[in-house]
Each structure stands twice: as C-alpha cells, then as structure tokens.
C-alpha positions as CSV (number, residue, x, y, z in Angstrom):
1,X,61.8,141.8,150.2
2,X,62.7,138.0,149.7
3,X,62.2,138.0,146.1
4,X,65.0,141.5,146.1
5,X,67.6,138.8,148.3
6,X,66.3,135.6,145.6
7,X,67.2,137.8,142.8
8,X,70.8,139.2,144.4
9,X,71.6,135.2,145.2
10,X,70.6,134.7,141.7
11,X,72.9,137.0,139.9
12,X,75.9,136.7,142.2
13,X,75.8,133.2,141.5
14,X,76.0,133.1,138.1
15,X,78.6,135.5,138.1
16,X,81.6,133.8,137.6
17,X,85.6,135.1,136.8
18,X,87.4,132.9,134.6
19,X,90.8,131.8,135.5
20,X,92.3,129.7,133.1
21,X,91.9,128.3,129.3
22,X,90.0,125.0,128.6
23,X,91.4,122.9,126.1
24,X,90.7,118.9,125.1
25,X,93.4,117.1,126.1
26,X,93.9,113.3,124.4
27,X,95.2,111.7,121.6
28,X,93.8,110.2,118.1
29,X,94.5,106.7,119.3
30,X,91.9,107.4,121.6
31,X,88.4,106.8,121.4
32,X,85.9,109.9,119.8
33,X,89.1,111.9,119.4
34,X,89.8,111.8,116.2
35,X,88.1,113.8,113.5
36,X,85.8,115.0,114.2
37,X,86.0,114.9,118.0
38,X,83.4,113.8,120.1
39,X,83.2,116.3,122.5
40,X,80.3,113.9,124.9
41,X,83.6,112.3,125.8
42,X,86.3,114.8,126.4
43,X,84.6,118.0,127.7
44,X,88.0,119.8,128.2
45,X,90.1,120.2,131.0
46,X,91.6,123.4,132.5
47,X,95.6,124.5,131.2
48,X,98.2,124.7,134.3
49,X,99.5,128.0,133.5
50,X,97.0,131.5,133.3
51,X,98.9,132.7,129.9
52,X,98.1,129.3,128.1
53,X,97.2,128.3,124.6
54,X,95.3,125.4,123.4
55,X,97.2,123.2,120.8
56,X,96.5,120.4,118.0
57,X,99.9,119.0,116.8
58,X,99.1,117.0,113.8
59,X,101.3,114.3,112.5
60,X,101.0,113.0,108.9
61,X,103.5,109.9,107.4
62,X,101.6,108.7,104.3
63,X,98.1,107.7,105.0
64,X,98.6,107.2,109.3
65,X,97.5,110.6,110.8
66,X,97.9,110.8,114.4
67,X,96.5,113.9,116.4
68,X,97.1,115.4,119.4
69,X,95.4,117.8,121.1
70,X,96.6,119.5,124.7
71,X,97.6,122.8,126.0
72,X,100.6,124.1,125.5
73,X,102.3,124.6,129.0
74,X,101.8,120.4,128.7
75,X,104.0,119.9,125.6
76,X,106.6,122.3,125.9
77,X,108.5,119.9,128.3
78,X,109.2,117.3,125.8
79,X,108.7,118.8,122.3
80,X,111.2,120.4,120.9
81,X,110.2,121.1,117.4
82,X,107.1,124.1,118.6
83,X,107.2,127.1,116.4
84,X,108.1,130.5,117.0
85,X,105.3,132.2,115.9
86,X,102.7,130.7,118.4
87,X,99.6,133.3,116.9
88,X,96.7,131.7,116.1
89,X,96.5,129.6,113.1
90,X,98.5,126.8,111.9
91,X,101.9,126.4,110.9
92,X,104.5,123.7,110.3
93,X,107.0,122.5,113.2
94,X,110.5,123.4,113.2
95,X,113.2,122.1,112.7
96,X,115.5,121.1,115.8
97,X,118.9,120.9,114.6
98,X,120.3,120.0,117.8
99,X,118.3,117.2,118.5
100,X,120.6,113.4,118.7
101,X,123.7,116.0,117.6
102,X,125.5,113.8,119.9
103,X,124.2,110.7,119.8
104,X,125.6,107.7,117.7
105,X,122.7,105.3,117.6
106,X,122.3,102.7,114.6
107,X,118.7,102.2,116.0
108,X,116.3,103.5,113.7
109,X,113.2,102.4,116.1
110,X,114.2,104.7,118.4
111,X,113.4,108.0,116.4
112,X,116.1,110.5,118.0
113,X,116.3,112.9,115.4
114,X,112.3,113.2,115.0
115,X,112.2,112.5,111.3
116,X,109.8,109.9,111.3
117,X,106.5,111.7,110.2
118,X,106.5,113.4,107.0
119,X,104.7,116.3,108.1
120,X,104.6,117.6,111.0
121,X,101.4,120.8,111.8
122,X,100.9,122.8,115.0
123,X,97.7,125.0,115.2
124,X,97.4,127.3,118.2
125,X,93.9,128.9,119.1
126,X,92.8,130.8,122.2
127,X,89.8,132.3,120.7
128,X,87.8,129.7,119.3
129,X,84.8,127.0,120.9
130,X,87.4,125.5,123.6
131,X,89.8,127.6,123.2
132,X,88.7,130.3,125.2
133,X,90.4,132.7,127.2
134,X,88.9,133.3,130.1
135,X,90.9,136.3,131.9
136,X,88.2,138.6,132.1
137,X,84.8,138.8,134.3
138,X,82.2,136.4,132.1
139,X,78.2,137.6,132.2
140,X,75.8,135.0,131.0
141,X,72.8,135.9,128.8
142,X,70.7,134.1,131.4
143,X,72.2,136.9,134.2
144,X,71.2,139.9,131.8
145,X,67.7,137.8,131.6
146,X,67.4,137.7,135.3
147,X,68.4,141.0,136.0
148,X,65.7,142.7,134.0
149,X,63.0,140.2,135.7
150,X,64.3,141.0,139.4
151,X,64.0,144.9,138.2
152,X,60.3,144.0,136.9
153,X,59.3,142.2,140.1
154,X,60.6,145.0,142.7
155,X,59.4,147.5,140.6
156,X,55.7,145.6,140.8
C-alpha cells in the first residue's frame, strides 16, 4: 500500500500547470548575452502578463550590434517603434512619425526622433526553446515513465 501512496506523491508532484511565458531578459552589453547567448548565466525569467511574447529587438548602425532580449509586456512602455504584426518571425520596426513632432531640440546626443541605428529588427517567438507558452497542463516524460512503473509494481 505505501509504494500505491509513493507512486500518487510521485506523479502529483511532477504535475505542474504552467502560468506564464519564460523569456531571457538582458542586454548585449552584458556578459554571455550576446551571440550566441550563454544560457548558464541567464536561465530566463517569467513575463508579467499571461498573454506575453518573448522578444529580441536587434539594433544594427555599421559594425556596433546591440541586442536586446525581454518580453514584451516589458518594452511596450517605452518603445514606440514595435510592429503591428507581432506573429512569430522577424520583421523591421516601424516607423513613429509622431515621435519629437514637437520638440525643437538642436541636440543630436539626445536621439528624440530614434534615427540613430540604421536598422532596426524585432523577432517575436512563443513557440520556440524559451519561448514557450505555457497555458496548458505540462506532463513530463519522466511522469509517463513513473506511471507505468507504479502500474507494474501494484500489479506485482
């Protein structure tokens, strides 16, 4: 009887619902995330909202590169130049037309218009290593294992 309530602890603990997206969150200038990424140092973090996406905005002016890599939910505060289509894949960012419309600034440090990088590259995934979307009830291959050796040993 005590290897039937071993095996039932078993699988209902490695039953587990998922409730949000992980995605790596940091920045090229950072240590092991550039490419490729290390992912020893930046395991991913969990997205605030359940409907997330993971994002890698890419930033190109001649030969400097900086990525950045977050969930969306984080960047849609201060970014204005996200694409429409936000499917998975990559696609270039858009073009704010409003941004500095009214601001009369001989400062070119100060970037208001966002026309410093040449190129600009959002990719979206939800699907992919770290990118998953975890809304529905996740079953290891280790429960299925357990399972069918908690059938063998009850029926023994």
């Amino acid at each position: 009887m005590w290897k039937v309530l071993c095996g039932l602890f078993l699988l209902g603990s490695l039953v587990s619902e998922g409730e949000s997206l992980y995605c790596y969150r940091c920045m090229s200038n950072h240590p092991g995330c550039g490419t490729p990424l290390n992912w020893l140092w930046y395991w991913g973090e969990t997205c605030p909202e359940y409907d997330d996406k993971c994002v890698k905005i890419i930033e190109r002016k001649g030969s400097e590169t900086i990525i950045t890599r977050d969930c969306l939910s984080s960047v849609r505060n201060f970014r204005t130049d996200i694409p429409a289509d936000r499917y998975e894949g990559c696609r270039p960012a858009a073009k704010d037309v409003r941004l500095g419309h009214y601001v009369n600034n001989s400062i070119h440090q100060l970037d208001i218009h966002r026309d410093y990088y040449d190129e600009v590259t959002w990719c979206f995934c939800y699907f992919d290593h770290r990118c998953n979307d975890a809304t529905e009830l996740k079953i290891s291959a280790l429960l299925a294992v357990a399972g069918i050796a908690v059938h063998y040993f009850v029926s023994i």
